[in-house]
N, C-alpha and C positions, 0 to 999 in steps of 0.2 A: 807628447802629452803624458801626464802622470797619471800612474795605475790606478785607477779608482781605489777610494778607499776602502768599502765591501769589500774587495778584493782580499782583502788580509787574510778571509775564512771565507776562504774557494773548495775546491774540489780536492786540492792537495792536503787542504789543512785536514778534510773528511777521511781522505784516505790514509791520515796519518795516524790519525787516534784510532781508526779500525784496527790498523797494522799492529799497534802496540794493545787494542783489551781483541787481539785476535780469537780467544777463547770465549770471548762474550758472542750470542749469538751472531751469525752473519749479518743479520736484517737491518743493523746497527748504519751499514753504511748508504743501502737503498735507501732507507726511511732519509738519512743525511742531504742524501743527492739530492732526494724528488723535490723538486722544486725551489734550490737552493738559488739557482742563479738569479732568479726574477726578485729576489729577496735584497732588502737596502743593509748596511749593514749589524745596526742592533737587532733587526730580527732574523739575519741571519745565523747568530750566538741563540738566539734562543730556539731558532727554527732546528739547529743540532744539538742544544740540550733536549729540547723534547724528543730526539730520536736516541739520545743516551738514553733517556726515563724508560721509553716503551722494550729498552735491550736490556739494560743493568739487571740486577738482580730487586726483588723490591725489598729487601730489609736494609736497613739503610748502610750498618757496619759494614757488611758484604756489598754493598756498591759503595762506598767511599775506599774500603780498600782495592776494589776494581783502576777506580780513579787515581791513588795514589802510586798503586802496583805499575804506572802506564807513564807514572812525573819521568820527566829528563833529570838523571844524577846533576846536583849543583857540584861547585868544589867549594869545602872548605870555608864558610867567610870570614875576612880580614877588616877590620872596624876601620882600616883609614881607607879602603879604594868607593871609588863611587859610583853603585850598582845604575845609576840613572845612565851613565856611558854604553851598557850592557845590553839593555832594553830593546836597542832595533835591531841587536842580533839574537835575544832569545826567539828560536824557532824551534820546532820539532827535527829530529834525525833520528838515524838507526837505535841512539841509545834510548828514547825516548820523549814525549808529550810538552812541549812550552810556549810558550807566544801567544798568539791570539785564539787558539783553541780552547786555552784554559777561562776563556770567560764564561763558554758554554759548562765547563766543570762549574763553577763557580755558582750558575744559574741550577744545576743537578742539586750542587748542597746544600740554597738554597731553599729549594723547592721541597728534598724530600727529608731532608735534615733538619727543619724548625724543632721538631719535637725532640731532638739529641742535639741541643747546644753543644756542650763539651764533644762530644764527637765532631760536629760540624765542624768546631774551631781549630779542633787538632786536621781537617782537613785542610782547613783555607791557611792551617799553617805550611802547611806543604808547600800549597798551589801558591800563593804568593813570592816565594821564595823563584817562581820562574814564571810570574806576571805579576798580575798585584791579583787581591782579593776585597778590593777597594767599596768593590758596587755589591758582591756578594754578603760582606757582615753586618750590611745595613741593616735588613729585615730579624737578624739577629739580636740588634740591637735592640730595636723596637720591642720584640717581644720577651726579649730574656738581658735585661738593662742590666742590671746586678752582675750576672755569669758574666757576658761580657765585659763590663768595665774590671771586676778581678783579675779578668784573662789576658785585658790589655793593660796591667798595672806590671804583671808577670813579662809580658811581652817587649815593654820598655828598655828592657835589658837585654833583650837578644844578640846572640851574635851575629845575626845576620841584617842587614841593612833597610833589608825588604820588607823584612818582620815589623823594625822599630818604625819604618815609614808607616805600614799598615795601622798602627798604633793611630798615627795624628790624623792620615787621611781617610780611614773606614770611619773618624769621628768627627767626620770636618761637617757641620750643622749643613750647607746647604754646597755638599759637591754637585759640581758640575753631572749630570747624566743620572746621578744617583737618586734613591731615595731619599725624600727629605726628615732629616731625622727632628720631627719638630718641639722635641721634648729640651735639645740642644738649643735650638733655636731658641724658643720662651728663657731657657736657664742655662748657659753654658759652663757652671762651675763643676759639675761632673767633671767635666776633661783638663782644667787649666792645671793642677796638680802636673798629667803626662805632661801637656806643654812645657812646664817649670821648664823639665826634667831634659825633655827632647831638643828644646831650642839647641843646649850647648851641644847637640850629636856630634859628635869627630864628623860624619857625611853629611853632606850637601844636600845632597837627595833627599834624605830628612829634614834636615833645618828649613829648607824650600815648603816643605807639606807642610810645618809648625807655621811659616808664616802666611800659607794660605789660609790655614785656620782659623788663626788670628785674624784674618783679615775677612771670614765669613764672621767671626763672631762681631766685628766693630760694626757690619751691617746691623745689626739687629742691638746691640749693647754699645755705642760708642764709647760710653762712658768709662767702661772696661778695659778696651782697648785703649784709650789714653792714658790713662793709668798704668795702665803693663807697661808701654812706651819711658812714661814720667820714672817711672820703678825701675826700667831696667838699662835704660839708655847711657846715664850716666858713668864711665870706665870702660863701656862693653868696647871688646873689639873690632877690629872693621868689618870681619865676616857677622859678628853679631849685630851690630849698625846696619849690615848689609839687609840681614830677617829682618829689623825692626820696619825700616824704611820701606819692607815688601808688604807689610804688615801690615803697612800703614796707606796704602797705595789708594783704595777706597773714599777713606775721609780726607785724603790730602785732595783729588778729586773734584770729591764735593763741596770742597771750599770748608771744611769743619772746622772753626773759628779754636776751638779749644785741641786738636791733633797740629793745625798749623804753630799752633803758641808753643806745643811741646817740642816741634823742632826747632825752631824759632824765627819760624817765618810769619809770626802773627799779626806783623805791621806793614798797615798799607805803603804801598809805592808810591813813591815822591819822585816824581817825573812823567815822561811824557811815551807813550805807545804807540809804533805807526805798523801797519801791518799793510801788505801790499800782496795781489793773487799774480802769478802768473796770466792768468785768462779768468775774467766773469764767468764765464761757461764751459763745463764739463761734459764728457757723455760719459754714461755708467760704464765701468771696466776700465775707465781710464783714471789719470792722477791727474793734481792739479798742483803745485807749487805754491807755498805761502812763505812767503817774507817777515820776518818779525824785525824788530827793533828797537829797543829799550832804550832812553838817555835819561840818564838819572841827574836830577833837579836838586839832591841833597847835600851836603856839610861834609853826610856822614856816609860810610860805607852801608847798603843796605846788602842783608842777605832775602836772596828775592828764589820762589818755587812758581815756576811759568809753565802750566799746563794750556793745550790747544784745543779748543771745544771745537767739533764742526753740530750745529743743528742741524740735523738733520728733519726731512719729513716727512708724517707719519699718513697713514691711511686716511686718518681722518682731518688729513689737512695743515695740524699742529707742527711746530718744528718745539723740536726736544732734544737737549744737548747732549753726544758723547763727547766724554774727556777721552785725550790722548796724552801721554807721557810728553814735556816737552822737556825741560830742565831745570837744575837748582843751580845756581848762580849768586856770585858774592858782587857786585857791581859797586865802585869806585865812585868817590866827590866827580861828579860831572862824569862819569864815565858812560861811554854808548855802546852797545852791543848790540852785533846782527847776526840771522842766522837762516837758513832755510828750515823748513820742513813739509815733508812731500804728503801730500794728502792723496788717499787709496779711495775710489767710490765702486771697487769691484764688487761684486756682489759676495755677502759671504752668508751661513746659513742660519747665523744669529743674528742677523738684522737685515729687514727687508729694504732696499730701497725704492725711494717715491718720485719719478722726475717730476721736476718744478724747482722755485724758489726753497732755496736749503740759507744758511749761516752759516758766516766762521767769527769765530773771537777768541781773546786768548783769558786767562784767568790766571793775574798775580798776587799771590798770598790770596787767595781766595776773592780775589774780588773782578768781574771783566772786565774789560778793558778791549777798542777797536774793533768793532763790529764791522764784519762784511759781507756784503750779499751772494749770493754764488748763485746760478743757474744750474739745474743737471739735467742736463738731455737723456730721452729714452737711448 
């Protein structure tokens, strides 16, 4: 069975940042422990930032320099490797502090740092550099718009990889976990400048953040997002094709009549859809198998974007469709294409499941096609 997730910021992780702010009061790692296990794991990063606050120092200079005095030495960084490889091995050692420790730093600067922007920042530049400080410059943002976005204008150019990622993903309108930064939201031309700039990053690791960004802003602006697409698509390279396409993941999706036209899958499908399940009925934690197959009816070559909805169903009864990735395909005068794809009903912690009558269908150039009824057993 795999290690619970919590786990990442255990007892070890407690005992590692005592070892290195060892001159900070002792009380640092009790306060850590008491009650750390029973704890899931977001509040277990903040259940040992609060035990950082009550130990640290309270002026804030002298406990960010506590915090930094404790980082694990990075080496050097080189603009072509790709820090995103890195990541499940930053952990704490003898030389010092990194990994999943550093969220509870993070929630320290945070908390006592609002009112020293510029200080704050010069921390989470640290701290990022051997985790992210993704969730931490949020509250920064909010309150000090202007300092940040100068800092992340400077930041754009770092040599380090972590830094320029921190750039697109501390500003991404609606990350995952984070603070919603809703000022982005309403208006996202604040950031599209960094974006310009960040798409073309030599790393991965960052062009990946620029097109989640992108693709939190087409929620809220699609209009925007097509337009970037229409702007920039044309010449770009396959790694740039590759962001645009991630960019674009969203409205492709939701069937968005004017993102399908700008790849140029805006025209309906001229032919016929049969889709066939393995088994009507499912039990939750198990898969089901779905059968597609496409025979095209046309003259002419179509290029066809085949995403697989399952309906799913909700508490109060409704079935409401998630998209799943299925694929883009160039299909032939009379040509027929099959393919499997495995449907998952395990349970996971961003969507509850309902047993009863569920849906499948699939959705080409935006439009459904072959509805199926499923069963899901308790």
């Amino acid at each position: 069975m795999a290690e619970p997730f919590k786990n990442l910021i255990g007892s070890a992780v407690v005992q590692a940042v005592s070892h290195h702010l060892r001159r900070v009061d002792r009380g640092f790692e009790a306060l850590a422990l008491n009650g750390l296990e029973a704890l899931e794991f977001k509040a277990r990063a903040q259940h040992v930032a609060a035990a950082l606050l009550a130990t640290l120092p309270e002026d804030f200079d002298a406990c960010a320099t506590w915090l930094e005095r404790s980082l694990k030495a990075v080496p050097p960084p080189r603009r072509e490797h790709d820090p995103d490889k890195e990541l499940g091995s930053l952990s704490s050692d003898d030389s010092g502090v990194a990994g999943w420790a550093l969220w509870a730093y993070g929630e320290v600067v945070a908390q006592r740092g609002l009112h020293q922007p510029e200080r704050a920042l010069q921390a989470l530049h640290a701290i990022t550099q051997r985790f992210t400080a993704e969730f931490a410059i949020r509250p920064f943002f909010v309150a000090h718009p202007e300092v940040v976005l100068r800092t992340l204008h400077a930041w754009q150019h770092d040599p380090s990889a972590h830094v320029r990622r921190l750039v697109s993903e501390g500003s991404r309108p609606r990350l995952p976990w984070g603070l919603r930064l809703q000022s982005l939201v309403a208006d996202p031309s604040p950031t599209l400048p960094l974006l310009q700039s960040l798409q073309h990053d030599p790393s991965e690791y960052v062009r990946r953040s620029v097109a989640n960004h992108l693709n939190d802003i087409g929620k809220d602006h699609p209009a925007v997002l097509v337009d970037w697409v229409q702007t920039h698509r044309p010449g770009a390279s396959v790694d740039h094709v590759r962001l645009l396409r991630h960019a674009s993941r969203h409205l492709i999706k939701q069937g968005h009549a004017p993102m399908l036209q700008a790849w140029g899958v805006g025209q309906p499908f001229e032919g016929d859809v049969t889709l066939t399940l393995s088994s009507p009925r499912v039990s939750v934690g198990e898969a089901v198998e779905l059968g597609v197959t496409l025979r095209s009816r046309c003259a002419q070559a179509q290029e066809l974007e085949v995403d697989v909805r399952v309906h799913f169903r909700k508490a109060d009864g409704q079935l409401r469709p998630k998209a799943f990735k299925g694929r883009r395909l160039k299909l032939g005068p009379g040509e027929q294409v099959s393919w499997v794809h495995k449907l998952s009903f395990k349970p996971v912690s961003t969507r509850a499941l309902h047993p009863g009558e569920q849906g499948v269908d699939v959705q080409v150039n935006g439009t459904p096609a072959g509805w199926l009824g499923l069963t899901l057993l308790p």
